[in-house]
OpenMM code with the backbone's topology and positions (N, CA, C; nanometers):
from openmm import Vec3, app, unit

residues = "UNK UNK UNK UNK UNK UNK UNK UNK UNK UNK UNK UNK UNK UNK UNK UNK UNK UNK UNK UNK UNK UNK UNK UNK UNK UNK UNK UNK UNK UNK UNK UNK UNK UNK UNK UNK UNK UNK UNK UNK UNK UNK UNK UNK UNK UNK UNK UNK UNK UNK UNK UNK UNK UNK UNK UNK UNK UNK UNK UNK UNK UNK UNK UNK UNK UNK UNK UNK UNK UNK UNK UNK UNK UNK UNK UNK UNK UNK UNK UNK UNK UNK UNK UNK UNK UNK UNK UNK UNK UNK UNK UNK UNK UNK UNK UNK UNK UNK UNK UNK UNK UNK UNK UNK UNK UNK UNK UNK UNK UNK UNK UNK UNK UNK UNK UNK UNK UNK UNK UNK UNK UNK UNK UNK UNK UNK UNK UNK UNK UNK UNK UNK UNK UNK UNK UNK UNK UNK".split()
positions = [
    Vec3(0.0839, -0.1180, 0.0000),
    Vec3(0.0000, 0.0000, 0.0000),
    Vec3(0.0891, 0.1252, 0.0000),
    Vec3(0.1018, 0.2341, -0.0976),
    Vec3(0.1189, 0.2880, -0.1006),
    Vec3(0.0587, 0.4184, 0.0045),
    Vec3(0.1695, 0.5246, 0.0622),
    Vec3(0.0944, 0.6228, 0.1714),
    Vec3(0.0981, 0.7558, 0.1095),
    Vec3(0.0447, 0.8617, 0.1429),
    Vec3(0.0722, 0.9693, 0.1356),
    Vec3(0.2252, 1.0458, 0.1826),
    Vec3(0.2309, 0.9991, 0.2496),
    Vec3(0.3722, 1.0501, 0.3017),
    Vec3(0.4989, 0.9499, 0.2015),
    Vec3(0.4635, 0.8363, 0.1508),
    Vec3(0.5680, 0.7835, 0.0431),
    Vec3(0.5725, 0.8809, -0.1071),
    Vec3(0.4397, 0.9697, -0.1408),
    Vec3(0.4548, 1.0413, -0.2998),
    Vec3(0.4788, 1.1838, -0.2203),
    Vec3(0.4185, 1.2402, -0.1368),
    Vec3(0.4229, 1.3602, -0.1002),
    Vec3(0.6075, 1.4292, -0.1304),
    Vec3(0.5891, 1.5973, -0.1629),
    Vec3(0.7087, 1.6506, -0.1363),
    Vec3(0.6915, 1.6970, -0.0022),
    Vec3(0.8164, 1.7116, 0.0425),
    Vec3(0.8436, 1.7453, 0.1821),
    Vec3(0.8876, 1.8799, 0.1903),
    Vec3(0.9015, 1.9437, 0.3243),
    Vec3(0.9700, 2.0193, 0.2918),
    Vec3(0.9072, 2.1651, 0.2925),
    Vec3(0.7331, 2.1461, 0.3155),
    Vec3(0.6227, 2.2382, 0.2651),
    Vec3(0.6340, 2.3284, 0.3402),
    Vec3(0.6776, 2.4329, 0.2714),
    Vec3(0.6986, 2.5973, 0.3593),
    Vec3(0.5248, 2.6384, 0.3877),
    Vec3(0.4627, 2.7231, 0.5203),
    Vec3(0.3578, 2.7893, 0.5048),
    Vec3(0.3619, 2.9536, 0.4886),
    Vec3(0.2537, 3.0254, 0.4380),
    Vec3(0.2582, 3.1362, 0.4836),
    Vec3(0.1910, 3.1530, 0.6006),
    Vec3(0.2368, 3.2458, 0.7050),
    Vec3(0.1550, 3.2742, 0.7888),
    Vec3(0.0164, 3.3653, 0.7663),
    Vec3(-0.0754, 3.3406, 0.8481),
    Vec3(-0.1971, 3.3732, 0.8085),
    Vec3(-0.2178, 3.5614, 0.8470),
    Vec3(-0.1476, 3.5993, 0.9110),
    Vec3(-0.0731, 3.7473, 0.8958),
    Vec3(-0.0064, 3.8444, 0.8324),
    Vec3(0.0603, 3.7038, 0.7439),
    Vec3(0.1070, 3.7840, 0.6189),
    Vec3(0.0683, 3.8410, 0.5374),
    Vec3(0.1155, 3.9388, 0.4235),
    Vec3(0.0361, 3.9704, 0.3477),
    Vec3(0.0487, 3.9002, 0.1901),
    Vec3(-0.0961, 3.9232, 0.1230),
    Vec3(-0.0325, 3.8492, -0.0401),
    Vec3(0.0894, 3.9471, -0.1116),
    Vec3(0.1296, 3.9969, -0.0766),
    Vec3(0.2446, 4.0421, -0.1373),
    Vec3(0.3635, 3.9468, -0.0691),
    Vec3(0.3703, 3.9193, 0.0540),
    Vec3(0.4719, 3.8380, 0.1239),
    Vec3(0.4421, 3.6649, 0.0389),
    Vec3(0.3356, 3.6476, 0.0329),
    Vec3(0.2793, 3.5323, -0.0125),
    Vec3(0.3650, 3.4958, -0.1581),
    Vec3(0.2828, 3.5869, -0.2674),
    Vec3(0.3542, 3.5859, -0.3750),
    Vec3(0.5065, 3.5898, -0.4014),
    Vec3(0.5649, 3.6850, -0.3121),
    Vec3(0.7503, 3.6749, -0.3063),
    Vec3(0.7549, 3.5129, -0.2582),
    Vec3(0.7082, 3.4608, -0.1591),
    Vec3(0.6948, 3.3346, -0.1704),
    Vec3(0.7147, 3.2135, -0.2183),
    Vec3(0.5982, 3.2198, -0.2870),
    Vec3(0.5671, 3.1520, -0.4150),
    Vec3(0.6711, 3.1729, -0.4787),
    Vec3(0.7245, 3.2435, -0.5414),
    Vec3(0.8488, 3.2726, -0.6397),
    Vec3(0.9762, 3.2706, -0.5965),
    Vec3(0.9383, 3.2531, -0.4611),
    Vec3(1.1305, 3.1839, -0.3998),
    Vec3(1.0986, 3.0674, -0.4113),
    Vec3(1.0112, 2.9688, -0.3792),
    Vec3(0.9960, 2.8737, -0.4051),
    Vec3(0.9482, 2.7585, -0.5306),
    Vec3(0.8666, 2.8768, -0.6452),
    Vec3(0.8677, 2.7907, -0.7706),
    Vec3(0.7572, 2.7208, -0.7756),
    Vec3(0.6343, 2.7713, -0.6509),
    Vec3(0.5369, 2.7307, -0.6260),
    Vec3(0.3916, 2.7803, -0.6931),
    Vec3(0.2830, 2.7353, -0.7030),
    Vec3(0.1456, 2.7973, -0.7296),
    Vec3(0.0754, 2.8086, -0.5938),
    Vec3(0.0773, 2.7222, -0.5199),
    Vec3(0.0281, 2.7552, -0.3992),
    Vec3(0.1164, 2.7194, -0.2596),
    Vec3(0.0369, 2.7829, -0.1331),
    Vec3(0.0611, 2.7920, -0.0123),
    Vec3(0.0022, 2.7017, 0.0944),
    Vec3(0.0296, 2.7070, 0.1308),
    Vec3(-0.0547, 2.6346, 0.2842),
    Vec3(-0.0494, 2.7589, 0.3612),
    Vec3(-0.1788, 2.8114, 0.4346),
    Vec3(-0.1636, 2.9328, 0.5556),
    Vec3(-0.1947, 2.8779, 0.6458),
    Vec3(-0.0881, 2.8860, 0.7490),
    Vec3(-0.1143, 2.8450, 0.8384),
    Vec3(-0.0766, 2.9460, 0.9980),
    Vec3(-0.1617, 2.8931, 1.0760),
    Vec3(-0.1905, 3.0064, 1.1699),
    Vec3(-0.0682, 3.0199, 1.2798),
    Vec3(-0.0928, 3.0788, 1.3873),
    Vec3(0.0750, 3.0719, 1.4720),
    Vec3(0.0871, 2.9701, 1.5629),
    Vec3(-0.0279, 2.8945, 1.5660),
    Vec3(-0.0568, 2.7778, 1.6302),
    Vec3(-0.0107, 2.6389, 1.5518),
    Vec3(0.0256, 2.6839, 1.4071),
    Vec3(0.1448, 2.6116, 1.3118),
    Vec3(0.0366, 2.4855, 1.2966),
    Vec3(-0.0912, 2.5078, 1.2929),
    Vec3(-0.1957, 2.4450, 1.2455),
    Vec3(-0.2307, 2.5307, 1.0931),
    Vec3(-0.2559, 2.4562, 1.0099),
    Vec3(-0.3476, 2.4557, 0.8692),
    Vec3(-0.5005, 2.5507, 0.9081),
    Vec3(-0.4934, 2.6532, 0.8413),
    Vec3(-0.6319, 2.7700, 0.8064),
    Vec3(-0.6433, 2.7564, 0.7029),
    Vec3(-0.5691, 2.6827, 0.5840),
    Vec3(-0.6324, 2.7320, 0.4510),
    Vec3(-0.5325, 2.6995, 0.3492),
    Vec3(-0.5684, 2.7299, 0.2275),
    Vec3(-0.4887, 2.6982, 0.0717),
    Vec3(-0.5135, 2.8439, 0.0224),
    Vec3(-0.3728, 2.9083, -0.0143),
    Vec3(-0.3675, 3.0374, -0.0766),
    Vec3(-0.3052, 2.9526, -0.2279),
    Vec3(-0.3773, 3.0093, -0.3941),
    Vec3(-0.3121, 2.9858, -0.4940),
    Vec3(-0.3078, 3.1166, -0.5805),
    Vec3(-0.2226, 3.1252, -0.6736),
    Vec3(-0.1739, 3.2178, -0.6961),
    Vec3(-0.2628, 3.3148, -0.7998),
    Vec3(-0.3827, 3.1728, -0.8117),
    Vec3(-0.5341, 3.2508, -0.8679),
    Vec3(-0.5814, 3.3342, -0.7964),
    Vec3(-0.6349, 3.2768, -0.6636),
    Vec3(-0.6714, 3.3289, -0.5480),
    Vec3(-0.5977, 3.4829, -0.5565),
    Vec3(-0.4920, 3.4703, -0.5706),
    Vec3(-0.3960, 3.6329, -0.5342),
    Vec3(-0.4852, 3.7187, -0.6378),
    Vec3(-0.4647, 3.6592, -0.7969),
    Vec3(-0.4863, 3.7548, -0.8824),
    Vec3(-0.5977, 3.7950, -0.9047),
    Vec3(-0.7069, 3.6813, -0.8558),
    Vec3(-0.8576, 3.6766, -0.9313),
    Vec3(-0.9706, 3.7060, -0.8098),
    Vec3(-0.9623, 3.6764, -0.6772),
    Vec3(-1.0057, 3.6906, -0.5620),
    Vec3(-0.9600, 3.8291, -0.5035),
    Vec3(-0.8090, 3.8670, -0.5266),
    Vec3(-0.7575, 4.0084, -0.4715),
    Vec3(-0.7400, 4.1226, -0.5613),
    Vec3(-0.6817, 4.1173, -0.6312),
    Vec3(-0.5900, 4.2002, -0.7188),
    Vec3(-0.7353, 4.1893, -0.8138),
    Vec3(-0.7958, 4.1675, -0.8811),
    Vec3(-0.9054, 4.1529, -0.9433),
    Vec3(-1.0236, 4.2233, -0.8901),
    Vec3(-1.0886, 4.2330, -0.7633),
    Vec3(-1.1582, 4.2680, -0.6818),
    Vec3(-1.1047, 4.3621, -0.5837),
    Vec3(-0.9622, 4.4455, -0.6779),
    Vec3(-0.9222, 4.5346, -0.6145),
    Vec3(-0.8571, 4.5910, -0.4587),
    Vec3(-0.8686, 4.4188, -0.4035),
    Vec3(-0.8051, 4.4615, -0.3148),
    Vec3(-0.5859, 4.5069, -0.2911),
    Vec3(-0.5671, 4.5156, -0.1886),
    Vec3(-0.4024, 4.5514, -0.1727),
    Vec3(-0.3675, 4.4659, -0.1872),
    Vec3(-0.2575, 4.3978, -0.2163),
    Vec3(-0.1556, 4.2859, -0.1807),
    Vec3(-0.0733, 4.3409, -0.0516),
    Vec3(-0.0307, 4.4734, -0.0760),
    Vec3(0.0365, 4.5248, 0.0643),
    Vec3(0.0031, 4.4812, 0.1644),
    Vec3(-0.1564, 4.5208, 0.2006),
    Vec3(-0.2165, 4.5077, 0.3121),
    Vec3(-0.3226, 4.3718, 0.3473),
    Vec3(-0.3509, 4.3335, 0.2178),
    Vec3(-0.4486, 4.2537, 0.2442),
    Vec3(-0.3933, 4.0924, 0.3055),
    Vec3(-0.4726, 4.0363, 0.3990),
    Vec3(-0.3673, 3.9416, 0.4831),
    Vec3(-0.4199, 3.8135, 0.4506),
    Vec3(-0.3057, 3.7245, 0.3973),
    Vec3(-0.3373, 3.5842, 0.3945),
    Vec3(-0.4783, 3.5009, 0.4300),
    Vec3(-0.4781, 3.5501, 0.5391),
    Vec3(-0.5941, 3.4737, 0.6065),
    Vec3(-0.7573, 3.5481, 0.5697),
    Vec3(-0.7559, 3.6351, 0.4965),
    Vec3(-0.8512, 3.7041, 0.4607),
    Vec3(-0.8847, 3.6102, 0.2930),
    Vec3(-0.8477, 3.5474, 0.2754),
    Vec3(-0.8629, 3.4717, 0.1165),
    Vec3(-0.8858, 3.3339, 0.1592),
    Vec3(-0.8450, 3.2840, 0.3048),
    Vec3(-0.8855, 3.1324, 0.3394),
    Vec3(-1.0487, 3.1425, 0.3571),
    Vec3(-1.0623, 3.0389, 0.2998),
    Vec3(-1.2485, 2.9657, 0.3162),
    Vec3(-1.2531, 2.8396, 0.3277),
    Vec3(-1.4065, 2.8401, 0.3580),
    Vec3(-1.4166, 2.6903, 0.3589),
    Vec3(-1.3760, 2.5818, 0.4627),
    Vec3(-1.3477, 2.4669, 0.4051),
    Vec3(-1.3245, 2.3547, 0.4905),
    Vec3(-1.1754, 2.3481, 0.4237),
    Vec3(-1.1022, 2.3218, 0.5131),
    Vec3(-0.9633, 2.2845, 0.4945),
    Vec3(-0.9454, 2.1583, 0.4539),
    Vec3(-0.8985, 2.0960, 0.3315),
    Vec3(-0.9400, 1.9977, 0.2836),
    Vec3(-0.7911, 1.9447, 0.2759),
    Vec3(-0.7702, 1.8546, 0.3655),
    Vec3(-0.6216, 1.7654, 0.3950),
    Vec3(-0.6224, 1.6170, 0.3982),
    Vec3(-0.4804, 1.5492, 0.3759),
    Vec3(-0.4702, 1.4196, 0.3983),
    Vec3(-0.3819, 1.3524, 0.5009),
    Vec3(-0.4513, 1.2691, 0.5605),
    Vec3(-0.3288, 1.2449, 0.6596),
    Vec3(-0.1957, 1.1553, 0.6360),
    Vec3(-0.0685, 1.1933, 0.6629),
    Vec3(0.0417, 1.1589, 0.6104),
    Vec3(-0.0025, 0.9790, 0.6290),
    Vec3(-0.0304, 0.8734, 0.6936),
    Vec3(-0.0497, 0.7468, 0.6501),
    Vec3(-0.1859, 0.6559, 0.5585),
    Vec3(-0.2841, 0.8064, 0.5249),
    Vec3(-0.3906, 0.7852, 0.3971),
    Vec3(-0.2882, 0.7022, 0.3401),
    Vec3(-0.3837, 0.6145, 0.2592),
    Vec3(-0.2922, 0.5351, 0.1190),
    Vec3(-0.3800, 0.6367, 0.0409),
    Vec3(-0.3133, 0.5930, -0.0878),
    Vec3(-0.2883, 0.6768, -0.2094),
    Vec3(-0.4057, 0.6715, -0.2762),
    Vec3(-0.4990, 0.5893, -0.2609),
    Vec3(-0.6895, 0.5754, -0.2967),
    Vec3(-0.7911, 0.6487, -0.2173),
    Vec3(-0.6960, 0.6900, -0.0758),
    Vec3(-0.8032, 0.8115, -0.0388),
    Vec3(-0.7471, 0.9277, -0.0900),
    Vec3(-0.6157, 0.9207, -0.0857),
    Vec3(-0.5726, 1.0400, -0.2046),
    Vec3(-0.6584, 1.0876, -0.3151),
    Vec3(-0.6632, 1.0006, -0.3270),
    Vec3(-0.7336, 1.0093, -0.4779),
    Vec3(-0.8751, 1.0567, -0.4605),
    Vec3(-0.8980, 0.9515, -0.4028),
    Vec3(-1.0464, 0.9930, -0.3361),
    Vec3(-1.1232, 1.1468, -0.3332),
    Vec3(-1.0235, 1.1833, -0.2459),
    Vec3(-1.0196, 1.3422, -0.1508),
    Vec3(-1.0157, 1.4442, -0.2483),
    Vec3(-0.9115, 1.4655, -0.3633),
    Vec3(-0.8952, 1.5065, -0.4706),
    Vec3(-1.0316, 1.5457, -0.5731),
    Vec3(-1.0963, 1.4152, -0.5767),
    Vec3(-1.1617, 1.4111, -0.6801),
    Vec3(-1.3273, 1.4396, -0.5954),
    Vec3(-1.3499, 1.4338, -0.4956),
    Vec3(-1.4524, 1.4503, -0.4251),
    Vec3(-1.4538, 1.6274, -0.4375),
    Vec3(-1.3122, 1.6615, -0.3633),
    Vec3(-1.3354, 1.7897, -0.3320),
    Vec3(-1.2695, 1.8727, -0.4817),
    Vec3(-1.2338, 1.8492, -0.5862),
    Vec3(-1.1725, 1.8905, -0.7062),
    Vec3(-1.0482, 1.9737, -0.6647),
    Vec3(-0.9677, 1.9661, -0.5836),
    Vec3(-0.8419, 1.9866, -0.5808),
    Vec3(-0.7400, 1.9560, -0.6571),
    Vec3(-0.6177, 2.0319, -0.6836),
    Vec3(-0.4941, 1.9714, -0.7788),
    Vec3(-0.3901, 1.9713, -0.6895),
    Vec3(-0.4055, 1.9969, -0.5313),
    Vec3(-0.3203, 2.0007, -0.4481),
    Vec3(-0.3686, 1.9850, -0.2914),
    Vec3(-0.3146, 1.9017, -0.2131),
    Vec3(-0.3539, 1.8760, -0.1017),
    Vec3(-0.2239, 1.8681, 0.0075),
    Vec3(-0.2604, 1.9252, 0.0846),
    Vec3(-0.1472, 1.9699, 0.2206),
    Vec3(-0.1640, 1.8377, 0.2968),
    Vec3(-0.0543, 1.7311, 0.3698),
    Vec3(-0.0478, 1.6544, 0.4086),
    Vec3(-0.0160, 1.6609, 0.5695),
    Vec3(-0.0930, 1.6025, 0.6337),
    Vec3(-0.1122, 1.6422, 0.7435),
    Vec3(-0.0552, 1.4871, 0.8558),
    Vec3(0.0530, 1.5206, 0.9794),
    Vec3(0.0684, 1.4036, 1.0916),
    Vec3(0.0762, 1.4408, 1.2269),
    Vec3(0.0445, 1.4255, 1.3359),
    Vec3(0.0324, 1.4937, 1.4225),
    Vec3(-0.0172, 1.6317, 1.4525),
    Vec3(-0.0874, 1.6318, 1.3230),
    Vec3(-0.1954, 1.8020, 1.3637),
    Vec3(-0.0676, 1.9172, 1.3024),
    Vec3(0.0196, 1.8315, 1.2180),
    Vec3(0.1601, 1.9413, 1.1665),
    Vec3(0.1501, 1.9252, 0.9960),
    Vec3(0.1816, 2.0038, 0.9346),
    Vec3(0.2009, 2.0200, 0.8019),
    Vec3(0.3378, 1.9470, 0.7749),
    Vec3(0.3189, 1.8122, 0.7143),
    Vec3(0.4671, 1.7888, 0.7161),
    Vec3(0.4940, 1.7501, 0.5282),
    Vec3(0.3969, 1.7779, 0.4430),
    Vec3(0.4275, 1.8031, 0.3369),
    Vec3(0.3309, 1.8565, 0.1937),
    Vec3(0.3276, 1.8125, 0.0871),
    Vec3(0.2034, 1.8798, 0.0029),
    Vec3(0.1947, 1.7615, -0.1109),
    Vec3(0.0877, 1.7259, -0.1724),
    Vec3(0.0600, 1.6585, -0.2574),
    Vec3(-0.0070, 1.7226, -0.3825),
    Vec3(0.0621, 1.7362, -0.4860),
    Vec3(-0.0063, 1.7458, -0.6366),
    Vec3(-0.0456, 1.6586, -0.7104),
    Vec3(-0.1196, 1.6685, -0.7926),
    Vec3(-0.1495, 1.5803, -0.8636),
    Vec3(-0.1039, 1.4840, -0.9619),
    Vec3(-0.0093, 1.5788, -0.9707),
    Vec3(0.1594, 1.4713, -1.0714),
    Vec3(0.1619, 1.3743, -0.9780),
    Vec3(0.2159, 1.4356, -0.8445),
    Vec3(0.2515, 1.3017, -0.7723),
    Vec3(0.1476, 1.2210, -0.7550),
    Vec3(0.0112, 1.2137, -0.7271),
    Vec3(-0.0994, 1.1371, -0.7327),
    Vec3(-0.1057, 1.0604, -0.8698),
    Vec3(-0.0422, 1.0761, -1.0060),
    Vec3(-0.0475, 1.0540, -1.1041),
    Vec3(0.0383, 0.9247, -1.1469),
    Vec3(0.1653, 0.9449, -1.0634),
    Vec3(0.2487, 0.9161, -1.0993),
    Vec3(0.2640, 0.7549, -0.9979),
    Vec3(0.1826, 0.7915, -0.8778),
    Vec3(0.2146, 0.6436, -0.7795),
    Vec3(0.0532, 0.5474, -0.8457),
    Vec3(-0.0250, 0.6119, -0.9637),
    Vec3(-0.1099, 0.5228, -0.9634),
    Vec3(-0.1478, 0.4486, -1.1081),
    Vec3(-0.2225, 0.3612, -1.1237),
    Vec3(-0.2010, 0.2646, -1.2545),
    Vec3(-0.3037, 0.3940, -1.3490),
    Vec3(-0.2880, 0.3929, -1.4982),
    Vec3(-0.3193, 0.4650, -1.6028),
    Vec3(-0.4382, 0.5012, -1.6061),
    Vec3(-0.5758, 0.3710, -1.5335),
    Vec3(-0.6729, 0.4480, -1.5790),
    Vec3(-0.7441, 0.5639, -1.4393),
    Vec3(-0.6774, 0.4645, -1.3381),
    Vec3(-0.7560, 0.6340, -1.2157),
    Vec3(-0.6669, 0.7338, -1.2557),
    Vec3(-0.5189, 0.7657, -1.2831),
    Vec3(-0.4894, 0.8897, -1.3243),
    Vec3(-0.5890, 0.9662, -1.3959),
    Vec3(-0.6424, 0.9092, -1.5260),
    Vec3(-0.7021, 0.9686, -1.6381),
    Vec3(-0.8991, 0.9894, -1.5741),
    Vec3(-0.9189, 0.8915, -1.4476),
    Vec3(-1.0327, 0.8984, -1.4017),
    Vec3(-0.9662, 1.0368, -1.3316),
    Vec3(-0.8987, 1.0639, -1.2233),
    Vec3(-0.8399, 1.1902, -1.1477),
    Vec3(-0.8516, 1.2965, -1.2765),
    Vec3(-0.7979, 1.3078, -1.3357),
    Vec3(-0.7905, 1.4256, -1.4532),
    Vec3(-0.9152, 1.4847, -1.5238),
    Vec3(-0.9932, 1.3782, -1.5096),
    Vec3(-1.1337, 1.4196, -1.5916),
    Vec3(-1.2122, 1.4951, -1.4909),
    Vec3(-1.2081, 1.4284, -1.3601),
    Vec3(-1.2884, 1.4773, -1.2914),
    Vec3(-1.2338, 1.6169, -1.2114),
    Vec3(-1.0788, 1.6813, -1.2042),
    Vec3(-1.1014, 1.7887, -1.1798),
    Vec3(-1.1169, 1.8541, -1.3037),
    Vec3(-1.1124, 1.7962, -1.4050),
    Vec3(-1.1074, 1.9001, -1.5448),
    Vec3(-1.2821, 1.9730, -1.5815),
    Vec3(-1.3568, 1.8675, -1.4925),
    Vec3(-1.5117, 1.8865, -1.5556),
    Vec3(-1.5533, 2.0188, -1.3761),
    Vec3(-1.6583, 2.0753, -1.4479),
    Vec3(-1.7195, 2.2014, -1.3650),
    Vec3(-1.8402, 2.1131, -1.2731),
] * unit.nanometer
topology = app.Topology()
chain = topology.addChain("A")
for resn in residues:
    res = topology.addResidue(resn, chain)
    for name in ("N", "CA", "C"):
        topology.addAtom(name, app.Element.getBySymbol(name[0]), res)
């Protein structure tokens, strides 16, 4: 059985939920990333910042990047996997909630991030292409 914590990258920097999307985005671009994990000072998970979110949620709707703070763009249900999920609730979770990225979660800590390459890549040809359709459809 494959786990989440065997495909996951490690390593997953957060923004803090104080920060601002301007800190966010410098971010993102030290790191080569589309999205964030925000997480609060309690170094618990508040949310998924992506770099849509920045442009199309903020900067779009006019708000600052200066000022406007991370945690003001988190919604919703925080939608995570726990680092010993096998790789079919991966999948699962993904395709339930239409995510292309999921923050991996062990002891209530962020200890890495899952994309969908990597979901792609630990599984046989046709759930990849089942995974792909179904975040591709509205």
């Amino acid at each position: 059985m494959t786990t989440a914590r065997q495909i996951m990258s490690k390593g997953t920097e957060c923004v803090g939920e104080q920060e601002t999307l301007a800190d966010a985005a410098r971010m993102m671009t030290r790191l080569g990333v589309g999205a964030l994990p925000i997480c609060g000072t309690d170094e618990k998970l508040k949310g998924m910042l992506t770099d849509r979110d920045i442009v199309v949620r903020a900067l779009g709707t006019g708000k600052d990047p200066g000022t406007t703070k991370a945690s003001e763009l988190a919604q919703g249900e925080v939608v995570f996997v726990q680092a010993d999920d096998d790789v079919e609730q991966v999948l699962r979770k993904m395709t339930r909630h239409k995510v292309r990225r999921l923050p991996v979660i062990d002891d209530h800590r962020l200890v890495g991030m899952i994309a969908q390459a990597d979901v792609a890549k630990a599984l046989p040809e046709p759930q990849v292409g089942e995974l792909l359709e179904a975040l591709s459809t509205d």
